[in-house]
C-alpha angles and dihedrals in degrees: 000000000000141000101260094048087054090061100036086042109042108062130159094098145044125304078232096051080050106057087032083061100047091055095056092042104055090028095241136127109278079240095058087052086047092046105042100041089154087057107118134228125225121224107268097050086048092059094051092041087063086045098062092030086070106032081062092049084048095064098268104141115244082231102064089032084067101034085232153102136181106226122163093353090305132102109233120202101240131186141165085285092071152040123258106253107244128210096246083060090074085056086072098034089052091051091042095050084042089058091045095051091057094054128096126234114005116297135196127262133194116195108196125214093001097185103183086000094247094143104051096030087065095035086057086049106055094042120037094239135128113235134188124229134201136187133171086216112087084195098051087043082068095048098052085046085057091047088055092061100039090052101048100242095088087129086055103045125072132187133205136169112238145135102247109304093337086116094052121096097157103110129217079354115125118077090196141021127191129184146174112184135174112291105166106130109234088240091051092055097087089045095058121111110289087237090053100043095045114044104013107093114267087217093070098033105053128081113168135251098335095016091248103096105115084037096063085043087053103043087043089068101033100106092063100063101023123094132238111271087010125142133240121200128178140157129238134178103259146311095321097052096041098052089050093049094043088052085052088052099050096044084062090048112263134128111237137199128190121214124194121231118237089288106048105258110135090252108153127057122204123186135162117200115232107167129048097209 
């Protein structure tokens, strides 16, 4: 069978789904399956091409299929053990490499709950600066390892397991601090996508009644890690989360500034704290 027959014959999911499988599948540029339709398959890759073919109609996100996620220009490795990085995620990553920019000398980062490592790895990129990076997931721990090679920053970039900032002893120490911890509200979680519900790691999805559990454990220690001056930058699932996070925050003594995601729902918070209380 050829090529084009593949993609005329095989329906039940994006044109784009389509060509991103077959290269996979036949390990070529998306533009040489584009270019040579008539080119013909042998059997066995037939055979795994209908395999993955059915295991994406059945719910199993592309992502995972590949192994692989463009974030920030860059194509991730991505697994079960971790969530699949979303666009508004650059939104963070762009104000925290903005405020580090900004800064002298070379100061020190923390990066909490890195899941696949997407936010610290390009933070380390486009920087210059080495970041730490912490994650409750042995396994995701792996992944963003993994990330940091692939990427070219694995000397700037450190990884340790920890539940939240347990593992850290350093006082007053970090300049800025960015998460992105689970926010899915225990009552929205049935009514997630089917491909998110049922294949992205809970873990790193759930985050109790009102989805701000690990928030309220994190902001609660802040001060003891974070630097005078230092910012704090996280991201949340919309205005009602935001505004309870932000009134956290300045109760602790921070200014804090909320930033809206492509499609206008209050997603980043960025706060500098200004008053040891």
């Amino acid at each position: 069978m050829t090529i084009s027959r593949f993609i005329s014959e095989l329906n039940g999911i994006t044109w784009i789904e389509k060509i991103s499988l077959l290269s996979f599948a036949l390990s070529k540029k998306k533009e040489e399956i584009l270019i040579r339709p008539n080119e013909t398959v042998t059997e066995e890759k037939f055979k795994f091409i209908k395999t993955i073919f059915e295991e994406r109609k059945n719910g199993r996100p592309l992502a995972y299929i590949i192994n692989s996620k463009e974030f920030f220009s860059e194509e991730f490795f991505v697994n079960e053990s971790v969530l699949i990085p979303r666009p508004e995620t650059e939104i963070l990553v762009e104000e925290a490499i903005n405020i580090i920019k900004d800064m002298k000398g070379q100061p020190n980062i923390m990066d909490v709950g890195t899941g696949s490592g997407i936010i610290g790895i390009m933070i380390a990129k486009h920087t210059g600066i080495n970041v730490l990076c912490l994650d409750i997931s042995r396994e995701a721990l792996r992944v963003a390892s993994k990330n940091s090679e692939r990427i070219g920053v694995k000397g700037k970039t450190f990884f340790v397991c920890s539940d939240l900032l347990e593992a850290i002893k350093e006082k007053g120490n970090f300049h800025v601090i960015v998460a992105n911890l689970p926010y899915v509200k225990t009552k929205e979680w049935e009514h997630l996508m089917k491909d998110v519900r049922d294949y992205e790691p809970k873990l790193a999805l759930l985050g109790g009644e009102d989805g701000l559990d690990l928030y309220r454990r994190l902001i609660r220690v802040l001060e003891r890690v974070i630097c005078e001056k230092g910012w704090f930058l996280c991201e949340v699932g919309g205005a009602e989360q935001a505004e309870v996070v932000s009134e956290m925050l300045i109760q602790k003594g921070f200014n804090v500034s909320k930033i809206k995601d492509y499609s206008g729902t209050e997603r980043i918070i960025k706060a500098q704290w200004i008053n040891s209380l």
